[in-house]
C-alpha positions in Angstrom: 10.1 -0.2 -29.6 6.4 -1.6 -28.2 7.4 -4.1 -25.2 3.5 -4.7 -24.4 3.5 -8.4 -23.4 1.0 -10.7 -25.0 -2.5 -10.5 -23.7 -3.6 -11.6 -20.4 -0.4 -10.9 -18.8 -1.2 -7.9 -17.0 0.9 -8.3 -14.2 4.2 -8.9 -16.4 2.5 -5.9 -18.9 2.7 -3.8 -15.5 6.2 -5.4 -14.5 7.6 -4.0 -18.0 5.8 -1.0 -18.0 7.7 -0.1 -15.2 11.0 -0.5 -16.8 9.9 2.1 -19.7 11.1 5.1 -18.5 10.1 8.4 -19.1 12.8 10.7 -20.5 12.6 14.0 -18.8 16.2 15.3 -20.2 18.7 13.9 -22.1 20.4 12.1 -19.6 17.5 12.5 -16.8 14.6 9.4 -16.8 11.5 9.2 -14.3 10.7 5.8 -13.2 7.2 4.4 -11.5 7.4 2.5 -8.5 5.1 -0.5 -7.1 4.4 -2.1 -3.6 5.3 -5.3 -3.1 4.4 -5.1 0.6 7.8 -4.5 1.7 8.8 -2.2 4.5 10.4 -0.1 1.6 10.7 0.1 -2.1 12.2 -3.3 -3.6 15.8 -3.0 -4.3 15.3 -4.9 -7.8 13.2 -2.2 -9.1 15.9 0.9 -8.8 18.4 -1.8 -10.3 16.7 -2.7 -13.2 15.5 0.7 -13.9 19.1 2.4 -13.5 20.2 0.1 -16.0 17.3 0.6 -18.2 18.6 4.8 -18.1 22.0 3.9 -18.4 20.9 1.8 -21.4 19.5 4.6 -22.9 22.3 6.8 -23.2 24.5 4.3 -24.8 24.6 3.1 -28.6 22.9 0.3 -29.1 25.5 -2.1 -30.6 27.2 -1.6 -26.8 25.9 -4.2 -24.0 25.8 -4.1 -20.2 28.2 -6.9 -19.2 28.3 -5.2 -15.6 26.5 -3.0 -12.9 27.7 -2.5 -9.4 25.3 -0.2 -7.0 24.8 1.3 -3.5 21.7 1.6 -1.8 21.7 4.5 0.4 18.5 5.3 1.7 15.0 2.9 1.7 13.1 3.7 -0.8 9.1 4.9 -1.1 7.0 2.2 -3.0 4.6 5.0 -3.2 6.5 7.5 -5.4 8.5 7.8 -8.5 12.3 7.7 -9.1 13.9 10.0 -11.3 17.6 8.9 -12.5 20.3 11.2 -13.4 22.6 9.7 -16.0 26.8 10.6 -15.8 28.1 10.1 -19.2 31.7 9.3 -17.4 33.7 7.8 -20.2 33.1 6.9 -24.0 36.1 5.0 -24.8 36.6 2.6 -28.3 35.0 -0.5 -27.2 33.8 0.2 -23.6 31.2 2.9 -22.0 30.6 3.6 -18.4 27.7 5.8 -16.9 27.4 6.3 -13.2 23.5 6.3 -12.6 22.0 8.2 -9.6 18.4 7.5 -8.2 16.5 10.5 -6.4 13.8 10.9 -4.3 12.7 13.5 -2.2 15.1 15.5 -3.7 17.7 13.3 -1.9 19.6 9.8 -3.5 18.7 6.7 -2.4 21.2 4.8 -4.9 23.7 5.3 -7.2 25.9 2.7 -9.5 28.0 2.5 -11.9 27.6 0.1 -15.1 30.3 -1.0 -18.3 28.8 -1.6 -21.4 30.9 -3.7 -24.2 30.9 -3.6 -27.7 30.6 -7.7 -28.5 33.8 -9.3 -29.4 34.7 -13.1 -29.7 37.7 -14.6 -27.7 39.3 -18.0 -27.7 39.7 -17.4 -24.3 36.6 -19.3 -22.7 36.0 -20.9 -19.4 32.6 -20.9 -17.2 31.6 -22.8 -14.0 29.5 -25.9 -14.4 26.2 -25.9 -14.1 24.7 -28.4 -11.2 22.9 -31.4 -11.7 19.2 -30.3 -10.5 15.7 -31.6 -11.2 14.1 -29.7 -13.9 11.5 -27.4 -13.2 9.0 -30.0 -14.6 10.0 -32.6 -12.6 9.3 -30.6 -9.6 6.1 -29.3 -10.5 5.2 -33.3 -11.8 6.5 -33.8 -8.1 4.8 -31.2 -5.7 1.9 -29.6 -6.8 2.9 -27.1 -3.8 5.6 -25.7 -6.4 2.6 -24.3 -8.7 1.6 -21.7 -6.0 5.4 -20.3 -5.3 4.6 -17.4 -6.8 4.5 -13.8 -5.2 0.8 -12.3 -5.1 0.0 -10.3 -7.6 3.6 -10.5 -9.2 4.2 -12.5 -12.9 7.5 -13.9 -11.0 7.5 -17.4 -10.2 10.0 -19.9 -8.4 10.2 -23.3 -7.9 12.9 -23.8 -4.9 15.5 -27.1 -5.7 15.3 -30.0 -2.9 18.6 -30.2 -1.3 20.4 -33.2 -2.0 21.4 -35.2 0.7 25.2 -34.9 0.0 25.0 -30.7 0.3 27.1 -29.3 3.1 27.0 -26.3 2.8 24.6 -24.2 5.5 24.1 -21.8 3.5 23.2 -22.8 -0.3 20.0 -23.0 -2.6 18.8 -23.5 -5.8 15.8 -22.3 -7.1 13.9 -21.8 -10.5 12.5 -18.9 -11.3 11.0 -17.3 -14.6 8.5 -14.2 -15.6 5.1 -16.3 -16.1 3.8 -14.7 -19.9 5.5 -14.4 -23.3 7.9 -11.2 -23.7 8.5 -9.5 -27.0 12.5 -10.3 -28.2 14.0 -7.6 -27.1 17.1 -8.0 -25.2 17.5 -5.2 -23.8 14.5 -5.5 -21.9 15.6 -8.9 -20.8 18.8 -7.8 -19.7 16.8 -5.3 -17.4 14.5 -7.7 -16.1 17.3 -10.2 -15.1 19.0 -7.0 -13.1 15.7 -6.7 -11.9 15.2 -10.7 -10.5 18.8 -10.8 -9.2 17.5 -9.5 -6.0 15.3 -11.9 -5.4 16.6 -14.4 -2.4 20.0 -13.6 -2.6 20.2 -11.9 0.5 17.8 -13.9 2.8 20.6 -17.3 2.0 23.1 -15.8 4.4 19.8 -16.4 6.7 19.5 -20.0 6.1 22.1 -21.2 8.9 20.8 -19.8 11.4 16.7 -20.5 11.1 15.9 -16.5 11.3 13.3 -15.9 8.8 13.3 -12.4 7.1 10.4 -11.6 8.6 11.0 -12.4 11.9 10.3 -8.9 13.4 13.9 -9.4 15.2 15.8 -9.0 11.8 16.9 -5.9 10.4 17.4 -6.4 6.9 18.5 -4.5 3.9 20.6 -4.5 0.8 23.4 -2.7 1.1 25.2 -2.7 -2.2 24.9 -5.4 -5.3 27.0 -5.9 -8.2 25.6 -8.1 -11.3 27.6 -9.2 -14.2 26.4 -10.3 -17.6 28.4 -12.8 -19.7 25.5 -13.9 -22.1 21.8 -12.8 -23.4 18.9 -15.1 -21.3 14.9 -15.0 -21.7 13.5 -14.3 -18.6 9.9 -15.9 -19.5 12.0 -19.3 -19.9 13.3 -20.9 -16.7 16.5 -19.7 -15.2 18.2 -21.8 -12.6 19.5 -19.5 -9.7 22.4 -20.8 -7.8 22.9 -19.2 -4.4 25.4 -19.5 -1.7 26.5 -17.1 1.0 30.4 -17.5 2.3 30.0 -15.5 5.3 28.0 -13.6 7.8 29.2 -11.4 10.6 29.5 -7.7 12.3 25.6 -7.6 11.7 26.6 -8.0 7.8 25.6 -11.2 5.5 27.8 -11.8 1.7 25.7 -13.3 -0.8 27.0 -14.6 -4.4 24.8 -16.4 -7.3 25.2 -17.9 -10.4 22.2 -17.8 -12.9 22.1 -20.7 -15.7 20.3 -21.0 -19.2 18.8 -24.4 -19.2 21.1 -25.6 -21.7 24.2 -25.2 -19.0 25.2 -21.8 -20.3 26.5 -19.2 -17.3 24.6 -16.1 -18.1 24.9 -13.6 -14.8 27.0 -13.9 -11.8 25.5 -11.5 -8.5 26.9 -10.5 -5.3 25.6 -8.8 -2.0 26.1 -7.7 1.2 22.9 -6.7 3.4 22.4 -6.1 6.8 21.3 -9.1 8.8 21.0 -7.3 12.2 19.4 -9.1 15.2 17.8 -7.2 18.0 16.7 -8.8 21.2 13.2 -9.7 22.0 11.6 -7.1 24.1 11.6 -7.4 27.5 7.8 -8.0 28.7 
């Protein structure tokens, strides 16, 4: 299937060729990498692409509905990632791969992730959606919001004003969407949401305490992530990310978000804990 974006979106063309992995075995998959000037490779990437190689080893008429993954060693931006696939269990309406992510002949991820056939149930519930600005109110607002994107990266987000009733330390909203048009495949979606999901989830359990990730104090990193799915999205339309973290402590922050289709509907949950470790300031 040709998932070239539509011209003069080469960063979002690069962004999805990234997610077309090459198939080395049946159930083995080499993935390229990119530098987003991180101290290490960007946890999103190995997410989306072990879904993406999980994906491929399952029929189609079967969808992710969840993923839940360990990162085990930091990653280099610099070179590939080659995915072994676990064909664990092909059951009547659910599958379950267990995806492991190599480098240097060593893994520096694994996960595990359910795929579903589709059925309809009269059992249905979500949490609400809240009442936020819309992203173009905000840019109508702030023309500051038009530059909150990350250089060189088709990802954009437009952070949510707190309202003067939140109480909660540690919460955000923010906008965010894949600037360019993306062919309708939902697959590729799907991958690019697992992708995005790591994008500021972590850095909320900072927001109590006015440490700034890169403070070069903080220690940070991701040290597992679980995503579910409950419903297809477009991630070249605006996605409202709800973010909260409940706790932080033992050098550990715990991170949850919601993600919203415009029109109200619940389409991911996410949660993760990272290590938030504070060193002293060196003695001078």
């Amino acid at each position: 299937m040709n998932h070239t974006p539509a011209p003069g979106t080469e960063a979002l063309g690069e962004l999805v060729a990234l997610l077309d992995l090459e198939p080395l075995e049946d159930t083995l998959f080499r993935g390229q990498s990119q530098d987003l000037g991180l101290p290490q490779l960007y946890g999103g990437q190995v997410l989306g692409q072990a879904l993406a190689a999980a994906t491929h080893t399952v029929p189609d008429e079967r969808r992710p509905h969840s993923q839940h993954g360990y990162f085990l060693r930091p990653g280099d931006s610099h070179r590939p990632v080659v995915y072994q696939v676990d064909k664990v269990r092909d059951g009547g309406s659910f599958t379950t791969r267990r995806v492991t992510a190599i480098q240097k002949g060593r893994p520096i991820f694994f996960c595990s992730a359910s795929f579903q056939i589709p059925e309809k149930s009269p059992l249905l519930h979500q949490r609400p959606m809240p009442d936020v600005p819309t992203p173009e109110a905000l840019l109508q607002k702030s023309s500051a919001a038009r530059h909150s994107q990350t250089l060189s990266h088709p990802s954009r987000f437009l952070p949510v004003p707190r309202p003067p009733e939140e109480t909660h330390p540690a919460r955000r909203c923010l906008w965010f969407r894949f600037d360019g048009a993306l062919p309708d495949s939902p697959a590729l979606h799907r991958h690019l949401l697992s992708y995005a999901s790591d994008f500021n989830l972590l850095t909320t359990a900072l927001l109590p305490h006015g440490v700034s990730f890169t403070d070069p104090k903080l220690q940070i990193a991701s040290l597992d992530h679980a995503l579910w799915l409950h419903a297809d999205a477009r991630v070249d339309e605006w996605l409202l990310y709800v973010i909260e973290s409940p706790w932080s402590g033992s050098a550990r922050g715990l991170a949850q978000g919601h993600i919203y289709r415009r029109d109200g509907t619940l389409v991911a949950s996410s949660a993760q804990e990272g290590l938030t470790r504070l060193h002293s300031a060196p003695e001078r």
